[in-house]
N, C-alpha and C positions, 0 to 999 in steps of 0.2 A: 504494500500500500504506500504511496505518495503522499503524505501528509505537509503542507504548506501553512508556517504560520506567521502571525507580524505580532509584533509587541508594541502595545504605542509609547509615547515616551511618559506619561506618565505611572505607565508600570514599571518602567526605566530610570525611576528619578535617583533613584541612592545603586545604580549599576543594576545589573542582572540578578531578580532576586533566585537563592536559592531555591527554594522551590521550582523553578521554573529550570534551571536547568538540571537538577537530579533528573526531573519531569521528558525533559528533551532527551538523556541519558537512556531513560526505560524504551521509550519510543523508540528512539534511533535505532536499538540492539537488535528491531524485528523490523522496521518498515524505515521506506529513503525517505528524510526529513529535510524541510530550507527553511531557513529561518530568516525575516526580512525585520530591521530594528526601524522605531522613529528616532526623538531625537529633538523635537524640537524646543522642550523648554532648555534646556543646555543651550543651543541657538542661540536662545534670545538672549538668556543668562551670558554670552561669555560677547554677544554684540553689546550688551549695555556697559561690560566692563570696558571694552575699546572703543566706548563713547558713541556707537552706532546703533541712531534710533530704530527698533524695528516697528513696523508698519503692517495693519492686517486689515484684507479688504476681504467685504463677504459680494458671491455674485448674484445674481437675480433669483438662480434655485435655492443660494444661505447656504453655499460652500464658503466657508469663513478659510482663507489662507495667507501665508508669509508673502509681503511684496517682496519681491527679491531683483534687486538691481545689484549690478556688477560689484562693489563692495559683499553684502549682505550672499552674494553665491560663494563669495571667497570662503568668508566664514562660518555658510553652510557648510561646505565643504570639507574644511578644518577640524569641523565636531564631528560632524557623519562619519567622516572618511576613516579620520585620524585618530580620535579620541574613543569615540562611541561603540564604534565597530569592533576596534581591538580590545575593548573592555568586555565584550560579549563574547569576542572568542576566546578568552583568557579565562572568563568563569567558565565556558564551557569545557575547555583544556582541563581543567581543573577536576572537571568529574571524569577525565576521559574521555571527552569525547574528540572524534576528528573532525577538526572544522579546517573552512579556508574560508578569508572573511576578504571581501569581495565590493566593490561600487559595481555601478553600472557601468566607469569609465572601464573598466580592466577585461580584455577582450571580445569590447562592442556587445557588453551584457546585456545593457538595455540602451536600445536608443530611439532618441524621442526629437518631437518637431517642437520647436521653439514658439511659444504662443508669441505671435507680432503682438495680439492685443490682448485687453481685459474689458469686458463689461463687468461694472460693478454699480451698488448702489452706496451713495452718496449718502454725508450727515444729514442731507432732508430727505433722504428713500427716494431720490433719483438716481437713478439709470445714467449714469455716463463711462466713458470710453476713456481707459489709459492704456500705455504702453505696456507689453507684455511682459518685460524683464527677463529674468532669465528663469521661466516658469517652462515645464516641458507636458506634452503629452507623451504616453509612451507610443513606439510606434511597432516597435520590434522586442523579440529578447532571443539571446544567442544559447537556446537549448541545447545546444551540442556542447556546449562549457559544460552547461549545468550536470547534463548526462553523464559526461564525462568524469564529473569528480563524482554524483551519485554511484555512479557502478565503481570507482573505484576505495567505496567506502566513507566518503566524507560527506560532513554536513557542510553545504556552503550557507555561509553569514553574508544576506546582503543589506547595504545600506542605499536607501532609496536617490541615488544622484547617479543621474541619464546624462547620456552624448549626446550633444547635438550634431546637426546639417554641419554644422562651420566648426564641430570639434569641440563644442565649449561645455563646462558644467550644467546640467539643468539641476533642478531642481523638480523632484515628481514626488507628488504624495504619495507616502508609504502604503495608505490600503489598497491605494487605485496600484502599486506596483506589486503590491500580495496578490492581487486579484488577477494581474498582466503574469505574470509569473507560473500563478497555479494553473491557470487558463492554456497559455501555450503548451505545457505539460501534460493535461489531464490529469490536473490532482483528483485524490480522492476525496479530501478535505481540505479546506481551507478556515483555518481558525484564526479569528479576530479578537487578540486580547486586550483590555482595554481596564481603567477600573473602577468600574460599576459590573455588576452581575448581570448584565444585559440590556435587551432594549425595552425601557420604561414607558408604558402608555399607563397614564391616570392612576399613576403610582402603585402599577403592577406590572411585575416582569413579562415578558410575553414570552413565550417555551417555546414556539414553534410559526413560522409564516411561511407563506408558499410567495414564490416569488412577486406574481401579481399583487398579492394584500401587500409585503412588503412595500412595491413602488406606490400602493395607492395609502399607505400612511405618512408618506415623506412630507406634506404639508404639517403635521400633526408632530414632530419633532424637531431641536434642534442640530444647531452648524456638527457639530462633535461626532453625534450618530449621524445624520446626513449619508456623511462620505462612505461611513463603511456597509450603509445599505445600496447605498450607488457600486459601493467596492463588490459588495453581494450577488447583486442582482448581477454584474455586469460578467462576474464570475460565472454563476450559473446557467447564463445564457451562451457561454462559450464550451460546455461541457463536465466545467468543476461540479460534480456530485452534489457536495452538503457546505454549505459556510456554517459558520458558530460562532457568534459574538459572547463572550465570554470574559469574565474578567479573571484579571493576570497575577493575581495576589494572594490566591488561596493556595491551599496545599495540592500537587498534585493538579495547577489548572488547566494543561493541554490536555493531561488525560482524561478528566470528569467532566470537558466541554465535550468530547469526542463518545466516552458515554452516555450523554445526555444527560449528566448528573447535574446541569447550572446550564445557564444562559439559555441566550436564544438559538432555536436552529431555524436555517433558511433552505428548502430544500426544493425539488420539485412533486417531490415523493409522496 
């Protein structure tokens, strides 16, 4: 079994919690695993320390994201790449496991079209058009890496920064690249950690949605969930089996989202 998962960064905020990787540990030993890290409060945390303000714009659908101009990709970058990444492979190391921890820069992993533009909605909930910075869609992912380290035993670590057209850093959202990932693959699962214990409607967890009720609840929640039912759906419309939004903080959380012991499942089934 293929099993695909992302951690968002605030299940990431004090490093990789144990739990989580004993958890990737048991997994790994029986089925191919990739694991895709966020990251973004470090981001902002280490732009405020080199005095660079960050900037979040949400779009018309209330995808709230990082504006990211040529400075702020640098420093993307720097965390994702440098810091983050090798800190997940190092706890992983740690339990034994084998990783290779991996961007999308390091051979044409993921590579993505450069957004020229942004619609977003403005401090009075207008609708206006900026430039698109260095924000990527994904366009490709180079399976044959991935395959390549899965058959020969390792878990690849990636962190979610795409090539562009002209070679340059993008910047792509971690679930929209959990989802581009598991997708091209055919995972079996793909699991969304996050942390809360799932997706809250009227201050009750929801256990299970089939795709269609998923996209017809996205009015009904906010920016944070948004992306990873957009991450979901888009997933299982490409083939991925089951997602599971699931939070990253209990004991044991990839495996009790995978038995259905917590969170939400998203399936066709």
């Amino acid at each position: 079994m293929l099993i695909v998962t992302k951690a968002g960064g605030r299940v990431l905020e004090k490093g990789l919690p144990p739990t989580v990787a004993e958890d990737v540990k048991r997994i790994a030993e029986n089925n191919r695993f990739i694991f895709i890290h966020g990251g973004g409060m470090e981001v902002t945390d280490l732009a405020k320390k080199l005095g660079k303000e960050q900037r979040f714009v949400v779009s018309p659908d209330g995808f709230r994201s990082r504006y990211t101009d040529r400075e702020t990709a640098d420093i993307y970058t720097m965390v994702m790449a440098g810091k983050l990444n090798k800190q997940v492979v190092m706890a992983l190391e740690r339990e034994g496991v084998n990783t290779v921890g991996l961007t999308g820069l390091d051979g044409h992993l993921l590579r993505a079209e450069r957004k020229k533009r942004l619609v977003i909605i403005n401090e009075r909930g207008r609708k206006m058009v900026i430039d698109g910075g260095y924000t990527g869609r994904i366009l490709d992912v180079n399976t044959g890496l991935l395959q390549l380290l899965l058959d020969s035993g390792y878990v690849p670590v990636v962190s979610p920064i795409a090539l562009s057209e002209e070679s340059e850093p993008l910047n792509v959202d971690g679930d929209r690249t959990a989802a581009s990932i598991a997708s091209a693959l055919r995972a079996d699962i793909l699991v969304l950690l996050t942390d809360v214990d799932g997706l809250v409607i009227e201050g009750k967890i929801v256990s299970k949605l089939s795709p269609g009720e998923a996209k017809g609840i996205l009015p009904k929640i906010g920016p944070g969930m948004i992306t990873k039912i957009h991450a979901a759906t888009e997933a299982l419309d490409k083939g991925v089996k089951e997602v599971i939004i699931a939070s990253g903080l209990g004991p044991f959380p990839i495996s009790s989202a995978i038995s259905h012991q917590g969170g939400t499942v998203i399936s066709n089934g």
